[in-house]
C-alpha positions in Angstrom: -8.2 17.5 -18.3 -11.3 16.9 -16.4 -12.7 20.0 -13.9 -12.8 16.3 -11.1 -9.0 15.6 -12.2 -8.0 19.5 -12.0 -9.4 19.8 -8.5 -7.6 16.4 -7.7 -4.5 18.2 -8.3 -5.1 21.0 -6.1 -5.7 18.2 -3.2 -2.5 16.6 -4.0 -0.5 19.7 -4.5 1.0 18.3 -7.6 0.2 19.6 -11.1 0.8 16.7 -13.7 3.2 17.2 -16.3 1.8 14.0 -17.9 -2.1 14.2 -17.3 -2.5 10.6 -18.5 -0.7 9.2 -15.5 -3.4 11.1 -13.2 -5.9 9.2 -15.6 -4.5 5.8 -15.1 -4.2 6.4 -11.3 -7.7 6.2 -11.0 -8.5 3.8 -13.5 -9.0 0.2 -12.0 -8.2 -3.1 -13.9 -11.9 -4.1 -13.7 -12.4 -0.8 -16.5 -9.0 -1.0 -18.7 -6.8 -2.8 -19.4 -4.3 0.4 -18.9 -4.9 0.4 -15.2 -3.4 1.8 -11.8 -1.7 -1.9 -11.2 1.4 -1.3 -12.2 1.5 2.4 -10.6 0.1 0.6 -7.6 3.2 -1.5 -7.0 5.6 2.0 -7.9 3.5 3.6 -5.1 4.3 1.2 -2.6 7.6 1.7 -2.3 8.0 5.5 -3.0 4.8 5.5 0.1 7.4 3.6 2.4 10.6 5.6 1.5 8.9 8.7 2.0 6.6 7.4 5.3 10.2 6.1 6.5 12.5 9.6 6.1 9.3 11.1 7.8 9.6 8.7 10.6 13.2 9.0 10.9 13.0 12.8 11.4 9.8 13.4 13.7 10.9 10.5 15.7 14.6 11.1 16.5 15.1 9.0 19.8 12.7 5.3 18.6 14.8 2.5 18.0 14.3 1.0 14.5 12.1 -2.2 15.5 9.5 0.3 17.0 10.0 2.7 13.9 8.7 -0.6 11.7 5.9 -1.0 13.7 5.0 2.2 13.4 5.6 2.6 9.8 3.2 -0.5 9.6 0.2 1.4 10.9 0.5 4.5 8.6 1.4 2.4 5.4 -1.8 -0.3 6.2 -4.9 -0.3 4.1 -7.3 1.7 7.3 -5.7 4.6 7.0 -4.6 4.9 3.1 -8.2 4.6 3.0 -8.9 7.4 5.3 -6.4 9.4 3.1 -8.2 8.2 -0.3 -11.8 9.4 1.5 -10.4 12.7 2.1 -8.9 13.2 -1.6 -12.8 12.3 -2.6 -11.5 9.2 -4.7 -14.6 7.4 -4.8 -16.5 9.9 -7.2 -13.4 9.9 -9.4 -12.7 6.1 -9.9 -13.0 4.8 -12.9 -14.6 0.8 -12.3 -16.2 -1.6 -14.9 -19.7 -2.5 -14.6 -19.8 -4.8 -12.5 -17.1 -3.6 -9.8 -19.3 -0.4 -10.1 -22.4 -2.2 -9.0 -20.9 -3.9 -6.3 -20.2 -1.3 -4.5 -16.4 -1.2 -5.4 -15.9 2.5 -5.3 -16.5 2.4 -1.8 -14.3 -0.7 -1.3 -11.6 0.0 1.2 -8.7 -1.7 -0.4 -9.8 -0.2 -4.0 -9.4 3.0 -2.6 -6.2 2.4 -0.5 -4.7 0.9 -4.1 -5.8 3.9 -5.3 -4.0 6.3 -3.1 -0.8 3.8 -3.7 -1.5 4.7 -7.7 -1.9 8.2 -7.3 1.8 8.3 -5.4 3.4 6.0 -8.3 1.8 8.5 -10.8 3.2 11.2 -9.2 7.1 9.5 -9.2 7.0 8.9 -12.5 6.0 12.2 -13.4 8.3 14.2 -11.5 10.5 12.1 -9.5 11.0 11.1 -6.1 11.4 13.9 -4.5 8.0 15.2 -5.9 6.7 11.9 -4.6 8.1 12.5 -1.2 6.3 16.3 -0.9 3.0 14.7 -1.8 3.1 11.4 1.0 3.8 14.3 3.7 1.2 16.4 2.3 -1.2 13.2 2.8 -0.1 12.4 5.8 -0.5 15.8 7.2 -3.5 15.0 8.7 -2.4 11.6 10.5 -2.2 11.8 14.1 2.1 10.4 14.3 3.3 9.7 17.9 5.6 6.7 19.8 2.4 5.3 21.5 1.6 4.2 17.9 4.2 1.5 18.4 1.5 -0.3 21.0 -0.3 -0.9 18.3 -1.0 -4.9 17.6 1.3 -6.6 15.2 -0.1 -7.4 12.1 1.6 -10.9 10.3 3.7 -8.9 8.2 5.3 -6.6 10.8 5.5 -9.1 13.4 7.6 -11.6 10.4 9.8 -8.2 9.6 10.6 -7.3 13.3 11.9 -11.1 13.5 14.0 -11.3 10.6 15.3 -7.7 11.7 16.2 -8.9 15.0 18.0 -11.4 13.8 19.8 -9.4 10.8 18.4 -10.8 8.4 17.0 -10.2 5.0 13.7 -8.9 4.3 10.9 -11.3 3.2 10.0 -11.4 -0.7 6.8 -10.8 -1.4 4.9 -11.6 -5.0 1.6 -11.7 -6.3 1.5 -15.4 -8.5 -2.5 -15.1 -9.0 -5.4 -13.3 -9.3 -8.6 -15.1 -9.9 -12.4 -14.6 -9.8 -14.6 -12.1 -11.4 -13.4 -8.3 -11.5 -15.3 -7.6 -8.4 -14.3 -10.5 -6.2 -10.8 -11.2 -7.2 -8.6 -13.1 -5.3 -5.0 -12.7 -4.9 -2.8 -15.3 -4.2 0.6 -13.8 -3.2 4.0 -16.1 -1.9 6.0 -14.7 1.2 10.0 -16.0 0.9 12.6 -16.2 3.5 15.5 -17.0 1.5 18.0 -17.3 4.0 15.9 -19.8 6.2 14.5 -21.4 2.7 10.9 -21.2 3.6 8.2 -20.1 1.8 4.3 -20.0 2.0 1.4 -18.9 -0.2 -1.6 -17.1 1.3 -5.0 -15.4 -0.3 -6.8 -12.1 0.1 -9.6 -10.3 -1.3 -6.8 -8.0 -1.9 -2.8 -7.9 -2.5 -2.5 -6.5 1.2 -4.9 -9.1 2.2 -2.7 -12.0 0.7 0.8 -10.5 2.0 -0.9 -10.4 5.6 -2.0 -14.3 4.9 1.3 -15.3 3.4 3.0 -13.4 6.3 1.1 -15.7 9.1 1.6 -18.9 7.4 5.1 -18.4 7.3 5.2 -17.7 10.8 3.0 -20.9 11.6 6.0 -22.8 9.9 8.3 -21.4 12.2 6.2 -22.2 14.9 6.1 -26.0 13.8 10.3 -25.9 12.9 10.4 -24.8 17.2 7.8 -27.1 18.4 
């Protein structure tokens, strides 16, 4: 393994079993076609189980609603890149060409996939416990309190928060297109709300950028379905 890959390690406090999923974490699409994509969408979830047990235990008395919101701020694309700046990601990403010269490895939503990668690579390596130990070990550093819960609502909290308020399912999220050159892709994702049957496409510079789109369009229909 690479000395750059080794010390990675030593900043994640996780020592790779299978070195190529460490590789692949930091290799984007615009370079391989055995990119961090698919470890991307792994890291999502394992970031939000793990960002939610933390939640739940260093912030006993906050009802759930407030818990979301707060979960919302850690999990958003600001401060994965924060995390991803202190891991030193941008000298260790692998980019085509032209991604390279565009400035991509300083691109905050590269480096915030990245950190999503690097957690999925770590899950399927050694499980999700292992996964787990690493997210608090990131997130050691971030400032956690209740005022965090002031914070403004982005599109995809505030559409959570209503559907939760009502008991209802989650919204279903899925990326249906990515177009444009490797270093200005566009994402087109769809936002469902099955048990109210609507559903709304929005686009992004990024798959965070299109869920937050989709999120407010969706929310403009409801508005419409009131008025």
């Amino acid at each position: 393994m690479e000395p750059a890959l080794i010390a990675l390690q030593q900043r994640l406090q996780h020592q790779f079993a299978n070195p190529a999923l460490l590789q692949r974490a930091v290799t984007h699409r615009s370079f391989s076609a055995d990119n961090n994509e698919r470890l991307e969408f792994l890291g999502d979830s394992v970031l939000s189980l793990a960002i939610s047990s933390l939640l739940y235990a260093r912030l006993a008395s906050m009802p759930e609603g407030d818990l979301s919101r707060v979960r919302a701020n850690l999990v958003r694309e600001e401060t994965l890149h924060k995390i991803a700046l202190r891991l030193q990601l941008p000298d260790l990403l692998r980019l085509g060409e032209g991604e390279s010269k565009s400035g991509g490895k300083q691109r905050p939503s590269i480096l915030a996939d990245a950190v999503e990668a690097l957690i999925g690579a770590v899950y399927l390596d050694a499980g999700f416990s292992a996964g787990e130990k690493v997210v608090h070990h990131l997130f050691d550093g971030v400032d956690i309190n209740p005022q965090m819960r002031a914070a403004e609502k982005d599109p995809k909290t505030a559409l959570q928060e209503l559907l939760q308020g009502k008991r209802m399912k989650l919204p279903h999220y899925e990326v249906l297109d990515i177009s444009g050159v490797a270093h200005k892709q566009i994402f087109t994702v769809g936002c469902t709300v099955t048990e109210w049957n609507i559903s709304a496409q929005g686009t992004g510079s990024s798959r965070r950028a299109g869920e937050q789109a989709a999120a407010a369009a969706v929310l403009e229909q409801l508005k419409v379905k009131k008025s």
